[in-house]
mmCIF file of the protein (N, C-alpha, C, O) and its ligand, coordinates in Angstrom:
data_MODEL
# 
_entry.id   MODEL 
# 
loop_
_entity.id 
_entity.type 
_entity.pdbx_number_of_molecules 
1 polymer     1 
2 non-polymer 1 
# 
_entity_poly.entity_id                      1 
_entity_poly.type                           'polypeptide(L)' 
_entity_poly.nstd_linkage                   no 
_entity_poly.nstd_monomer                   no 
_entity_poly.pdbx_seq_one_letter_code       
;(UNK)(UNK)(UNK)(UNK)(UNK)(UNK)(UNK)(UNK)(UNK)(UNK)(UNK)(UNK)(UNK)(UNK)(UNK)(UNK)
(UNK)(UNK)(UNK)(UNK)(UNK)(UNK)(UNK)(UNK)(UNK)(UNK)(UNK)(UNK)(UNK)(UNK)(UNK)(UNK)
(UNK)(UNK)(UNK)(UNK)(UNK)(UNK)(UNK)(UNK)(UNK)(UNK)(UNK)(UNK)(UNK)(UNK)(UNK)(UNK)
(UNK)(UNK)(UNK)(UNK)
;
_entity_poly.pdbx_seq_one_letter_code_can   XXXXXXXXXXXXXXXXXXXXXXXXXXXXXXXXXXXXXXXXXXXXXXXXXXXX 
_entity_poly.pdbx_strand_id                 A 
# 
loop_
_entity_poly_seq.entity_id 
_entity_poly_seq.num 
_entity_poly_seq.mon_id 
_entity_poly_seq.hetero 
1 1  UNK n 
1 2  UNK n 
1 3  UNK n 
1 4  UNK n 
1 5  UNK n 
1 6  UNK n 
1 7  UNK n 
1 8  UNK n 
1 9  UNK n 
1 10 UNK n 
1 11 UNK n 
1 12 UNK n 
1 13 UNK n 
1 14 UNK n 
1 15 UNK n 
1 16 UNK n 
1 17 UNK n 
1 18 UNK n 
1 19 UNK n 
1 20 UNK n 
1 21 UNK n 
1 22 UNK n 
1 23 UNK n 
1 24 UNK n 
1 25 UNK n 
1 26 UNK n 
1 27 UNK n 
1 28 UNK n 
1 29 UNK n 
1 30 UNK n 
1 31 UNK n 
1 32 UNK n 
1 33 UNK n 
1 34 UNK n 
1 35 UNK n 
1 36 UNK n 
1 37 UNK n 
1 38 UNK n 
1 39 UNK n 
1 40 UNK n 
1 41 UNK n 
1 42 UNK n 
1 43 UNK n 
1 44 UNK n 
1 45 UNK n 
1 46 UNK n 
1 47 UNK n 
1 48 UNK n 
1 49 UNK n 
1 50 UNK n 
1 51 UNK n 
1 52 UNK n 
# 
loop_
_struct_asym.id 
_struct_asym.entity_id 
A 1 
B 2 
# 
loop_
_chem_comp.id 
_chem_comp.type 
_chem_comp.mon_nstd_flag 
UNK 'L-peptide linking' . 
ZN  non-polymer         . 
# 
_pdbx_entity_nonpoly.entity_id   2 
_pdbx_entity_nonpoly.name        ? 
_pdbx_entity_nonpoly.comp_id     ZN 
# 
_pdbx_nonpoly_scheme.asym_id         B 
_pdbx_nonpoly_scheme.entity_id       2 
_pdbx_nonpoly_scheme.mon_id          ZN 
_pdbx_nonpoly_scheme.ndb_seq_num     1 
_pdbx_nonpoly_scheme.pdb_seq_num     101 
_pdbx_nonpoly_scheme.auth_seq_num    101 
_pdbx_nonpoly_scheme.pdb_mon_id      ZN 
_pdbx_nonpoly_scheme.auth_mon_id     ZN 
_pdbx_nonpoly_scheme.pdb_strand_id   A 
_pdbx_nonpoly_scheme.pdb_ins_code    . 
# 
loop_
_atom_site.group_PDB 
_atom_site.id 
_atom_site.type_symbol 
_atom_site.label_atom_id 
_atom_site.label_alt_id 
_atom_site.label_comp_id 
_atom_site.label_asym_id 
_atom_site.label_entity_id 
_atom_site.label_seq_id 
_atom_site.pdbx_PDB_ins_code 
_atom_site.Cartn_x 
_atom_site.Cartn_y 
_atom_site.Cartn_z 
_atom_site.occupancy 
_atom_site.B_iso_or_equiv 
_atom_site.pdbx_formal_charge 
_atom_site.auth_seq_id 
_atom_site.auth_comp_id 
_atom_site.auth_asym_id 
_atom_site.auth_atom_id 
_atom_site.pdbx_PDB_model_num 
ATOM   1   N  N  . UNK A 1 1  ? 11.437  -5.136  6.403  1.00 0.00 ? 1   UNK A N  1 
ATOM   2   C  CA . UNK A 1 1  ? 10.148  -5.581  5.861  1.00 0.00 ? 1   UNK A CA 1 
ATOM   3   C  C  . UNK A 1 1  ? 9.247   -4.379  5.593  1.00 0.00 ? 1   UNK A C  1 
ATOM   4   O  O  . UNK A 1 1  ? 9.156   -3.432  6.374  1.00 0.00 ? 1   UNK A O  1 
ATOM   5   N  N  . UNK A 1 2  ? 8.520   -4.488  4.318  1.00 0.00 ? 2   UNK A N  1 
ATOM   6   C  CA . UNK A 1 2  ? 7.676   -3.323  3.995  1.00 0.00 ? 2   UNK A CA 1 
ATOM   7   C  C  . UNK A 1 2  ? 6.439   -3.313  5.412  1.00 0.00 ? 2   UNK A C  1 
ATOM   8   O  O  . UNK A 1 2  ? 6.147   -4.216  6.196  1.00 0.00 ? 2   UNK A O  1 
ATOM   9   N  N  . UNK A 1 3  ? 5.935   -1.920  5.299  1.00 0.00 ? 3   UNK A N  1 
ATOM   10  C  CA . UNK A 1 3  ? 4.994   -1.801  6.336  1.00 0.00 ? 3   UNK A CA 1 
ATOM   11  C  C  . UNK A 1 3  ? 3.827   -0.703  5.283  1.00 0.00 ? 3   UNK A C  1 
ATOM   12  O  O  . UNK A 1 3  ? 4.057   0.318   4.634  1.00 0.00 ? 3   UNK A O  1 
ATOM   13  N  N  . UNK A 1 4  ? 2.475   -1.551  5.531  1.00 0.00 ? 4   UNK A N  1 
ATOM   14  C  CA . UNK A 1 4  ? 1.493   -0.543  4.940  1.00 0.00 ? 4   UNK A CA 1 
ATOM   15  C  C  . UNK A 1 4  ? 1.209   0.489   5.811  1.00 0.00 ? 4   UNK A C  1 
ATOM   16  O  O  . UNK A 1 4  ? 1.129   0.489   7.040  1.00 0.00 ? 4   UNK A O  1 
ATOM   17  N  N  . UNK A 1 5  ? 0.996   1.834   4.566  1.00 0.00 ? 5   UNK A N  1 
ATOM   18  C  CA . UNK A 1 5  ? 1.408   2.747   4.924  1.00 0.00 ? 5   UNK A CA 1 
ATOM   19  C  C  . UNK A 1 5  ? -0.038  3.787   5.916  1.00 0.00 ? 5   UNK A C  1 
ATOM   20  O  O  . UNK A 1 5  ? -0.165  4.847   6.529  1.00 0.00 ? 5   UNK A O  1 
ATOM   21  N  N  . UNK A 1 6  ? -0.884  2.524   5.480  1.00 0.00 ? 6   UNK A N  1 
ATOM   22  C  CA . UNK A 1 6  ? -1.951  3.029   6.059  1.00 0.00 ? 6   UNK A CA 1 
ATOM   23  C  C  . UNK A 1 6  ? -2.462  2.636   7.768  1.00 0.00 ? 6   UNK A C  1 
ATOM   24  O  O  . UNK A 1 6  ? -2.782  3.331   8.733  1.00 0.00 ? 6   UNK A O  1 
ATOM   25  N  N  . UNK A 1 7  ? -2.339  1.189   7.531  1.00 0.00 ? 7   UNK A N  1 
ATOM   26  C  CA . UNK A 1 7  ? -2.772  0.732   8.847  1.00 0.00 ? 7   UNK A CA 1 
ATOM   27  C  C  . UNK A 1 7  ? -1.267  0.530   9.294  1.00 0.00 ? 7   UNK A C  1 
ATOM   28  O  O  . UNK A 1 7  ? -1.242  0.640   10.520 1.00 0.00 ? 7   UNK A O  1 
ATOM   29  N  N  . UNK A 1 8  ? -0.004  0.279   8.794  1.00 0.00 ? 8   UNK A N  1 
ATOM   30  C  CA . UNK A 1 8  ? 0.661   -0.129  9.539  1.00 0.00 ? 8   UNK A CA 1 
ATOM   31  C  C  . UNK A 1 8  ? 1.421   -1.588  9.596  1.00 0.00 ? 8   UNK A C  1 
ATOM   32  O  O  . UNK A 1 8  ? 2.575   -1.869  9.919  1.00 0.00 ? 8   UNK A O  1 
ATOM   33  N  N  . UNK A 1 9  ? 0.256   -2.457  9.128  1.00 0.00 ? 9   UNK A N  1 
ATOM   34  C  CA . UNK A 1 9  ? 1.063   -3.682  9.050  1.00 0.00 ? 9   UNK A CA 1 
ATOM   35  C  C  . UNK A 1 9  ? 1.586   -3.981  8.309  1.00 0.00 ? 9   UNK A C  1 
ATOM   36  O  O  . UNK A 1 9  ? 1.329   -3.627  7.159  1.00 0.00 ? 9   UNK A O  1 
ATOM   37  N  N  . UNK A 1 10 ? 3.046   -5.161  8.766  1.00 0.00 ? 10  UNK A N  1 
ATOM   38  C  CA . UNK A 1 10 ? 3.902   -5.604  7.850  1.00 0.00 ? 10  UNK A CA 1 
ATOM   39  C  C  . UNK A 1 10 ? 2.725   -6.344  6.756  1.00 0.00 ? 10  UNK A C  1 
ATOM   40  O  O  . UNK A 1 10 ? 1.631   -6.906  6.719  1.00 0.00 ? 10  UNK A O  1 
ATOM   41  N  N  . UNK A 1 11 ? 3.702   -5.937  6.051  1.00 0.00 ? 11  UNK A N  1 
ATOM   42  C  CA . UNK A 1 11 ? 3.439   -6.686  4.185  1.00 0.00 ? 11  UNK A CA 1 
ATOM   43  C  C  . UNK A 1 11 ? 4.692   -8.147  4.287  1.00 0.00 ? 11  UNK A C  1 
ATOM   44  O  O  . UNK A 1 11 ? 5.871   -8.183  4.639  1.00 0.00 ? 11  UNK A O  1 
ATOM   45  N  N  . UNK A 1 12 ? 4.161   -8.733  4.014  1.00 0.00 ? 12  UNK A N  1 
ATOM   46  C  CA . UNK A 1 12 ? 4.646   -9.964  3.657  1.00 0.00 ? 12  UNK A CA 1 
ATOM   47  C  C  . UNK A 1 12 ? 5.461   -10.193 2.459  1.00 0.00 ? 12  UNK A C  1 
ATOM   48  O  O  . UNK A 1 12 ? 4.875   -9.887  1.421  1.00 0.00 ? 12  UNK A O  1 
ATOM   49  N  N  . UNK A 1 13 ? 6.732   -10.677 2.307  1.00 0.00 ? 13  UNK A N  1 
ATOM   50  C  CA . UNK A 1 13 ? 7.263   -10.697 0.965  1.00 0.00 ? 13  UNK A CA 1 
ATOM   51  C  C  . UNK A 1 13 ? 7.013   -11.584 0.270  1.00 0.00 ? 13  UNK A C  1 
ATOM   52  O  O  . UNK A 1 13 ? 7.594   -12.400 0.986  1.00 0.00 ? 13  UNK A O  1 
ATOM   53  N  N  . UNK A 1 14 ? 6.496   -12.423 -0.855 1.00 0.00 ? 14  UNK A N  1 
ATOM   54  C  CA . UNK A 1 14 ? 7.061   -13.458 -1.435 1.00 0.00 ? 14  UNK A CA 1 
ATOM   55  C  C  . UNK A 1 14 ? 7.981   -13.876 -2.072 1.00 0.00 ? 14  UNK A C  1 
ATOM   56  O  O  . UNK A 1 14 ? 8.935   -13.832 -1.296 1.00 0.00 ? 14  UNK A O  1 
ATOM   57  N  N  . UNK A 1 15 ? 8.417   -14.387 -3.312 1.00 0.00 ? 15  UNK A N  1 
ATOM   58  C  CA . UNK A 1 15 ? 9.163   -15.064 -3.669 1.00 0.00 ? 15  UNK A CA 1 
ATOM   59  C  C  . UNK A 1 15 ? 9.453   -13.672 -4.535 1.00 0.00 ? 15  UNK A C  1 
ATOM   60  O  O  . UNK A 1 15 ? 8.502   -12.932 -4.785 1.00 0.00 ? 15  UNK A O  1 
ATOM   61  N  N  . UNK A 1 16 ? 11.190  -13.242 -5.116 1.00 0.00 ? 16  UNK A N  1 
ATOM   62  C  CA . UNK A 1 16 ? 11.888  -12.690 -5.780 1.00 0.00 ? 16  UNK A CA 1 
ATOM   63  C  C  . UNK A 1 16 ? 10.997  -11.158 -5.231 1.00 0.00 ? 16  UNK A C  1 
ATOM   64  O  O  . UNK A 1 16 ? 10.319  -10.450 -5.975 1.00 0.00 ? 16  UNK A O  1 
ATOM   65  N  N  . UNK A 1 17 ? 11.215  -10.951 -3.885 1.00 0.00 ? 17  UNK A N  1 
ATOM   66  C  CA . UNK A 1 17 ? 10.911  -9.727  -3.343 1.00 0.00 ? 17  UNK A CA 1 
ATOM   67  C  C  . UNK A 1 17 ? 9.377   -9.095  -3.477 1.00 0.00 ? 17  UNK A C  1 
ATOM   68  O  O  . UNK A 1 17 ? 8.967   -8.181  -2.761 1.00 0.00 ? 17  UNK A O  1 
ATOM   69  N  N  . UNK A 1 18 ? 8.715   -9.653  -4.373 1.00 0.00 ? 18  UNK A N  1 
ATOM   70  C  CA . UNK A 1 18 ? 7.418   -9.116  -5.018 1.00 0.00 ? 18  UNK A CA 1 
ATOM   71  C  C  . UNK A 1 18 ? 6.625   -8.810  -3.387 1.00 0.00 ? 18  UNK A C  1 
ATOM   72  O  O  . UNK A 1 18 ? 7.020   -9.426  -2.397 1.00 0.00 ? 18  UNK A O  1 
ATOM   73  N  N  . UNK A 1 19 ? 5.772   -8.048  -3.324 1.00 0.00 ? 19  UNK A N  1 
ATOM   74  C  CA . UNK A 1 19 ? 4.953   -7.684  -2.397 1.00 0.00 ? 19  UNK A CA 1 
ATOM   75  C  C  . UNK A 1 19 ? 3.902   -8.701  -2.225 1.00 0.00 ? 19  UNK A C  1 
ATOM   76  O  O  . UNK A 1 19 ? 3.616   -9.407  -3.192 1.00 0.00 ? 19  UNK A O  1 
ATOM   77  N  N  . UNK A 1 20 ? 3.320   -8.848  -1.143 1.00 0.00 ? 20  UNK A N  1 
ATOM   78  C  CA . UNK A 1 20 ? 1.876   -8.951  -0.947 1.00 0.00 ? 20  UNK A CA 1 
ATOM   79  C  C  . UNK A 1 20 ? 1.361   -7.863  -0.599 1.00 0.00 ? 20  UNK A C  1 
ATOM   80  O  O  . UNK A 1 20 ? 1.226   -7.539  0.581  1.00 0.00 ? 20  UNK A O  1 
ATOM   81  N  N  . UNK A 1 21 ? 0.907   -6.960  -1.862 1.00 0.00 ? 21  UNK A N  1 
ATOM   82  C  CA . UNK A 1 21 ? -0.111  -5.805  -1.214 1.00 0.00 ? 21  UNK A CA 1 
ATOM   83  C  C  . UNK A 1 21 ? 0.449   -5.407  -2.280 1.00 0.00 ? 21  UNK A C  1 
ATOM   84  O  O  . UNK A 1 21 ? 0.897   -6.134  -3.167 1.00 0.00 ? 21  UNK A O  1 
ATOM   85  N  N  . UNK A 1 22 ? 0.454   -3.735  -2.235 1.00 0.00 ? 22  UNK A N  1 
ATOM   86  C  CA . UNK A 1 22 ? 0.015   -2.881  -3.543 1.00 0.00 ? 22  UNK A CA 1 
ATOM   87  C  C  . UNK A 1 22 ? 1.156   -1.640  -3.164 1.00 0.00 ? 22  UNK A C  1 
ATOM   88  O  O  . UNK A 1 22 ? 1.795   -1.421  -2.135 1.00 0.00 ? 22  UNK A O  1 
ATOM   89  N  N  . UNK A 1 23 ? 1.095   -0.888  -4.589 1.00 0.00 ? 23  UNK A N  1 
ATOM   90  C  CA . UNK A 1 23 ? 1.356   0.652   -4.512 1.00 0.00 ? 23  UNK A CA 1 
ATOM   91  C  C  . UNK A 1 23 ? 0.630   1.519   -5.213 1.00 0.00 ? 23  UNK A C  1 
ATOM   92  O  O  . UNK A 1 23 ? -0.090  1.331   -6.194 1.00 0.00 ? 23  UNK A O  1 
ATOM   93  N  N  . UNK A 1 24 ? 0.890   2.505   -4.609 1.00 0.00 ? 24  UNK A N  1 
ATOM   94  C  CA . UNK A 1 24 ? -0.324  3.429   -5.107 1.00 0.00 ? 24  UNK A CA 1 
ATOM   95  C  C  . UNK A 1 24 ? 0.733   5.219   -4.848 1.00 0.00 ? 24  UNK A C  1 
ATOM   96  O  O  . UNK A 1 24 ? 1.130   5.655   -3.768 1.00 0.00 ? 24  UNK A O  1 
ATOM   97  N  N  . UNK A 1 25 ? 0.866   5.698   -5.871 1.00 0.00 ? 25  UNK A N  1 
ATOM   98  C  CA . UNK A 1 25 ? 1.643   6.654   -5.991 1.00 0.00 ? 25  UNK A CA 1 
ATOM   99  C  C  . UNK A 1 25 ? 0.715   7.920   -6.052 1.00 0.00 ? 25  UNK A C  1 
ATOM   100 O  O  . UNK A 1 25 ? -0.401  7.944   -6.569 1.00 0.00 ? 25  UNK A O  1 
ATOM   101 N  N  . UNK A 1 26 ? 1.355   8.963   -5.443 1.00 0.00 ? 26  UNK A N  1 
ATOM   102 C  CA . UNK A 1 26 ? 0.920   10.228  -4.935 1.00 0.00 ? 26  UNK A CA 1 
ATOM   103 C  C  . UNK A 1 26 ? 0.965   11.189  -6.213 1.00 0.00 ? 26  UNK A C  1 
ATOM   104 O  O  . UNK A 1 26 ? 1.516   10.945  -7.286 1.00 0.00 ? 26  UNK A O  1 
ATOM   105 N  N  . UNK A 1 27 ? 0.234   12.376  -5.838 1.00 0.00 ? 27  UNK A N  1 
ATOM   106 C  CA . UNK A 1 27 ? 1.084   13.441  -7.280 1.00 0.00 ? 27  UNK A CA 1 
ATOM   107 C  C  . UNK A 1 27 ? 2.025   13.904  -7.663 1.00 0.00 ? 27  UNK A C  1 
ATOM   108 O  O  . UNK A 1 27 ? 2.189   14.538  -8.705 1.00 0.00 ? 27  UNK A O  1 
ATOM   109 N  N  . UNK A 1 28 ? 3.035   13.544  -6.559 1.00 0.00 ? 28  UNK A N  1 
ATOM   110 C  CA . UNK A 1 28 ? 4.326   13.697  -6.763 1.00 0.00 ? 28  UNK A CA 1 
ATOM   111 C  C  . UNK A 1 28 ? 5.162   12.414  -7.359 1.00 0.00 ? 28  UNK A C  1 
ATOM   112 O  O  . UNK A 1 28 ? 6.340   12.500  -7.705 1.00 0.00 ? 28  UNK A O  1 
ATOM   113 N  N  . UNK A 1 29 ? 4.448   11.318  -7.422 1.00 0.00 ? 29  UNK A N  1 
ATOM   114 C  CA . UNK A 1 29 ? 4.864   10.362  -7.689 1.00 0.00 ? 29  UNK A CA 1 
ATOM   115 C  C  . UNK A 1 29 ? 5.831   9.403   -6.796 1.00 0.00 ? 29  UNK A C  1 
ATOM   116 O  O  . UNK A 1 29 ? 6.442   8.431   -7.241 1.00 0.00 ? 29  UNK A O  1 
ATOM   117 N  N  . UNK A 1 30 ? 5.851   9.830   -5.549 1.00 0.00 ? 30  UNK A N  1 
ATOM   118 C  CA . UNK A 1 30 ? 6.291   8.647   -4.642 1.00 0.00 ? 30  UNK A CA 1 
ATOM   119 C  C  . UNK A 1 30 ? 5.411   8.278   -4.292 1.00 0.00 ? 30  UNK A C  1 
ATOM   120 O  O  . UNK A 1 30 ? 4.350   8.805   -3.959 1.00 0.00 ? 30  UNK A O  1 
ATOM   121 N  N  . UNK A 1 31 ? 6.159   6.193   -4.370 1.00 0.00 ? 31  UNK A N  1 
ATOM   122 C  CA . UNK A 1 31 ? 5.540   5.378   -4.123 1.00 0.00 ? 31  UNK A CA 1 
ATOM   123 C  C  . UNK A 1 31 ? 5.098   5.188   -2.654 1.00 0.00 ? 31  UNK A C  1 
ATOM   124 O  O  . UNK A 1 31 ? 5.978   5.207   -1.794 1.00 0.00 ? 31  UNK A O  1 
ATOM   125 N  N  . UNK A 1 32 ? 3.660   4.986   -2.250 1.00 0.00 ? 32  UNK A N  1 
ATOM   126 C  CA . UNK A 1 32 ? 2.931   4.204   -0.585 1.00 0.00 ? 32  UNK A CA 1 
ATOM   127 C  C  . UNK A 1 32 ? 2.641   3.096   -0.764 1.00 0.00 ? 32  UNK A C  1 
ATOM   128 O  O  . UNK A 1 32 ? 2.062   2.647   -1.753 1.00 0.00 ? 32  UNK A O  1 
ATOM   129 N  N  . UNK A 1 33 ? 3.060   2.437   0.304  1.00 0.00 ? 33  UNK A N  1 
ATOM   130 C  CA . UNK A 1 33 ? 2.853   0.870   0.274  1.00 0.00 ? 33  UNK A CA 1 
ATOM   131 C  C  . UNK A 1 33 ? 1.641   0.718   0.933  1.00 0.00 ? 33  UNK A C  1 
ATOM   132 O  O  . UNK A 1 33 ? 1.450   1.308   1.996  1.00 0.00 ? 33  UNK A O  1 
ATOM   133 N  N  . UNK A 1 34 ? 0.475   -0.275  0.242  1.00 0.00 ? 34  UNK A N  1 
ATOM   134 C  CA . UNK A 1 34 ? -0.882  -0.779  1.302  1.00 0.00 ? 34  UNK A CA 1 
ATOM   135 C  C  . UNK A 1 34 ? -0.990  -2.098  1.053  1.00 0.00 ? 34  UNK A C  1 
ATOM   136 O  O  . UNK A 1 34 ? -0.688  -2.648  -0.006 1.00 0.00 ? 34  UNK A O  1 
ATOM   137 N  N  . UNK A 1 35 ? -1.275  -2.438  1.697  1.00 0.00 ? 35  UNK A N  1 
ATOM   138 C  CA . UNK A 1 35 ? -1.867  -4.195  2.100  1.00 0.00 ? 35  UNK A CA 1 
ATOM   139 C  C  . UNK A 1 35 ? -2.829  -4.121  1.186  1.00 0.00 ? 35  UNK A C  1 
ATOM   140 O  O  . UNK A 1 35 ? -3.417  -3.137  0.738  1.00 0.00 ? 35  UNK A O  1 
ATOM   141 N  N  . UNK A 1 36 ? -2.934  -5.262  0.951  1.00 0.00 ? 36  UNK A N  1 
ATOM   142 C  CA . UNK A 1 36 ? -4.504  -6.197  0.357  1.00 0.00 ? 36  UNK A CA 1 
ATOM   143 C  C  . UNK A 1 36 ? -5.678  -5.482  0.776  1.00 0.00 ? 36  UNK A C  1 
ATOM   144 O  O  . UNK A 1 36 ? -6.502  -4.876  0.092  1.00 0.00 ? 36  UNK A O  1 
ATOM   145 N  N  . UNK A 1 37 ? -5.580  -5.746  2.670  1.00 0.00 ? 37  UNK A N  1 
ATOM   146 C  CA . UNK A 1 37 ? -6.621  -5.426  3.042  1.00 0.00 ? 37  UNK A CA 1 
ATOM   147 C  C  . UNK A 1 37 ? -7.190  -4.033  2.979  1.00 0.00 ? 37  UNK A C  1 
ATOM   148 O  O  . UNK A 1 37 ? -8.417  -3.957  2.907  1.00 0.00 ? 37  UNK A O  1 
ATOM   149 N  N  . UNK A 1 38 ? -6.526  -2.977  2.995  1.00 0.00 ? 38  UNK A N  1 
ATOM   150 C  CA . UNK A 1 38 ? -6.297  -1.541  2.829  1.00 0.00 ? 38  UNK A CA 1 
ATOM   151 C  C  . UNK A 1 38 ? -6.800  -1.527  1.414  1.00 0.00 ? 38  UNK A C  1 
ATOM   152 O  O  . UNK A 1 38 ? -7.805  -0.885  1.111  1.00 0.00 ? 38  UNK A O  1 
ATOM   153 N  N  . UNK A 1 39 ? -6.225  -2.113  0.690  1.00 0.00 ? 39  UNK A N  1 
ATOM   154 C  CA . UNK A 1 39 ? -6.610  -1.732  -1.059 1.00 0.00 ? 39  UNK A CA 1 
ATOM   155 C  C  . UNK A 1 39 ? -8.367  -1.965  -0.997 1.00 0.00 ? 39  UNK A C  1 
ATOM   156 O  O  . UNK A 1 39 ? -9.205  -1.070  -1.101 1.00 0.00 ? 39  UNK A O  1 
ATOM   157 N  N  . UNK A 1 40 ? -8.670  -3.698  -0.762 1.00 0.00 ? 40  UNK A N  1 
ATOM   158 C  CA . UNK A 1 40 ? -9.896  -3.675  -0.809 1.00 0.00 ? 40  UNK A CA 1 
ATOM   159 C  C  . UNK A 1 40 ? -10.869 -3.164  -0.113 1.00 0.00 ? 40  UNK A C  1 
ATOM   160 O  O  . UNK A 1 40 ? -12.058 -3.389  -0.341 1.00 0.00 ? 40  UNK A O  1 
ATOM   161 N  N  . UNK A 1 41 ? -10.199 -2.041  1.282  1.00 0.00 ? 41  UNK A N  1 
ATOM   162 C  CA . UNK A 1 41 ? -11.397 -1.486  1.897  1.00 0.00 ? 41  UNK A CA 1 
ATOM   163 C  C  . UNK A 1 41 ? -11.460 -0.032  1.640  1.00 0.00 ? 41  UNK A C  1 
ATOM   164 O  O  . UNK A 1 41 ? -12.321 0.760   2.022  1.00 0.00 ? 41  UNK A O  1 
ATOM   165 N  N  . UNK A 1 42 ? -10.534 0.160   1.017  1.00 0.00 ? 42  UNK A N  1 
ATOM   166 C  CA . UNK A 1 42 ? -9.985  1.953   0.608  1.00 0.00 ? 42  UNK A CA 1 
ATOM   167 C  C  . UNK A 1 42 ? -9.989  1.679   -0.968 1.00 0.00 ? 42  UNK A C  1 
ATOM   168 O  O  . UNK A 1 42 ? -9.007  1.205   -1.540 1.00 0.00 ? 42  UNK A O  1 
ATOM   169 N  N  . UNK A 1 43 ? -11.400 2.083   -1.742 1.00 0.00 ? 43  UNK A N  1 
ATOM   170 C  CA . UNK A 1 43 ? -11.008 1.253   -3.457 1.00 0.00 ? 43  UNK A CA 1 
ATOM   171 C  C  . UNK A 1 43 ? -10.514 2.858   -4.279 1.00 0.00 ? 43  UNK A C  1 
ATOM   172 O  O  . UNK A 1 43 ? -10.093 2.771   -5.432 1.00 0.00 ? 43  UNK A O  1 
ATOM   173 N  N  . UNK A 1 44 ? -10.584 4.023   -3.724 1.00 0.00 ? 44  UNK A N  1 
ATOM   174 C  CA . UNK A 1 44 ? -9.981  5.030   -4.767 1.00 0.00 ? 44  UNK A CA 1 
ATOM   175 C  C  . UNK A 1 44 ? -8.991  5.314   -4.223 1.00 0.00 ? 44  UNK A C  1 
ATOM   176 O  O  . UNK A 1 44 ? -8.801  5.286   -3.007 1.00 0.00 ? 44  UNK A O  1 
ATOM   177 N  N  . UNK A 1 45 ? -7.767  5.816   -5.585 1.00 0.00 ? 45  UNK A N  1 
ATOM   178 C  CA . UNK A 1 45 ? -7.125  6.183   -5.161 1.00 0.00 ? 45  UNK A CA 1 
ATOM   179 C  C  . UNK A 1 45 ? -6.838  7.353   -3.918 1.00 0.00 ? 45  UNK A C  1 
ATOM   180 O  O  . UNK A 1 45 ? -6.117  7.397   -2.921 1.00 0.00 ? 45  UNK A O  1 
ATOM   181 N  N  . UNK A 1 46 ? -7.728  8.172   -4.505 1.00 0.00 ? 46  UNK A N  1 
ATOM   182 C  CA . UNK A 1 46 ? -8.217  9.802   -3.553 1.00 0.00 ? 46  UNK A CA 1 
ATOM   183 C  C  . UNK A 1 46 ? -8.098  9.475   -2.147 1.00 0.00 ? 46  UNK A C  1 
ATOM   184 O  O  . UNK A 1 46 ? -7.277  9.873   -1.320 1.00 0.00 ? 46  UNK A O  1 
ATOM   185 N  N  . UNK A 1 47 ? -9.301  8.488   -2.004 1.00 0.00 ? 47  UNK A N  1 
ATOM   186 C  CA . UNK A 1 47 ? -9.265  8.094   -0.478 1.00 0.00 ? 47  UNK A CA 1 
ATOM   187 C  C  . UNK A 1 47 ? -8.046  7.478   0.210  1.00 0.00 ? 47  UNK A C  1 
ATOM   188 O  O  . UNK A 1 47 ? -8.054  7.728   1.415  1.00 0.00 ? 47  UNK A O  1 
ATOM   189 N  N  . UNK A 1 48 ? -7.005  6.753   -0.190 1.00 0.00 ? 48  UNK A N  1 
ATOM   190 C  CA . UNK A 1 48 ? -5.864  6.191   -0.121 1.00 0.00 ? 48  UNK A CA 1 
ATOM   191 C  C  . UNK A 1 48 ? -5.143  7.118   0.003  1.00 0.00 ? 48  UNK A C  1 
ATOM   192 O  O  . UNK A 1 48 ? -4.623  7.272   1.108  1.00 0.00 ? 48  UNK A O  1 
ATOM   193 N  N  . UNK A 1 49 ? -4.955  7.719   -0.676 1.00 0.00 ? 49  UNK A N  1 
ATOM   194 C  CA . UNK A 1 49 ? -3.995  8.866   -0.609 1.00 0.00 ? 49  UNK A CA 1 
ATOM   195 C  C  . UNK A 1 49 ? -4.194  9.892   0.701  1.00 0.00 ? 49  UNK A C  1 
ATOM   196 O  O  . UNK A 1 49 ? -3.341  10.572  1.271  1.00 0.00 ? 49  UNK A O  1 
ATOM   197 N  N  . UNK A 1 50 ? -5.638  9.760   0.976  1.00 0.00 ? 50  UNK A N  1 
ATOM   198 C  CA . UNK A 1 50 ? -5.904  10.763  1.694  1.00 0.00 ? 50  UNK A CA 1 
ATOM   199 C  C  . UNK A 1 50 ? -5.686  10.174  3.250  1.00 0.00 ? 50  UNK A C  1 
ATOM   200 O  O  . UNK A 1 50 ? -5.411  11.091  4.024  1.00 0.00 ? 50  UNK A O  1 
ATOM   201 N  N  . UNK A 1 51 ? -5.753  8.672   3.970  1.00 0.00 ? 51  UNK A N  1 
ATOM   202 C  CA . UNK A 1 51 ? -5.641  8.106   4.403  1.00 0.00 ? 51  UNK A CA 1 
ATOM   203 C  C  . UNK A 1 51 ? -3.815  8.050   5.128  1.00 0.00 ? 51  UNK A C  1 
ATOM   204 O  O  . UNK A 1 51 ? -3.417  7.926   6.286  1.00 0.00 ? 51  UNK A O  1 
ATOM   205 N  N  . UNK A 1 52 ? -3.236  8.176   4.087  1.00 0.00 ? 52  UNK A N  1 
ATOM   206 C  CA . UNK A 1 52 ? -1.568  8.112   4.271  1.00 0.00 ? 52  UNK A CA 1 
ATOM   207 C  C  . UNK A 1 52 ? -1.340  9.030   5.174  1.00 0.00 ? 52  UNK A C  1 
ATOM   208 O  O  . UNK A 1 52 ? -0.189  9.251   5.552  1.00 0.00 ? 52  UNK A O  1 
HETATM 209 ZN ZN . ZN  B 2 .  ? -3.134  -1.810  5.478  1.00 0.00 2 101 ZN  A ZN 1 
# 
């Protein structure tokens, strides 16, 4: 099970694997997984990134 990469918690899957939650790719271009909740309390990328 995916785990956000910020706080930690499992991400939930739904239907045909799709996430509940987000990605948000670095300058290198690998993908970090964040929750919902992470996205809406962390809204730039910068800070997200910086967070990981
Ligand atoms: Zn999170």
């Amino acid at each position: 099970m995916a785990k956000c990469e910020i706080c930690g918690n499992k991400i939930d899957e739904v239907f045909l694997h799709k996430l509940v939650g987000t990605y948000v790719k670095d300058k290198k271009g690998k993908k970090h997984t964040l929750c919902n909740h992470c996205q809406e309390h962390v809204r730039t990328k910068e800070e997200q990134l910086k967070k990981l």
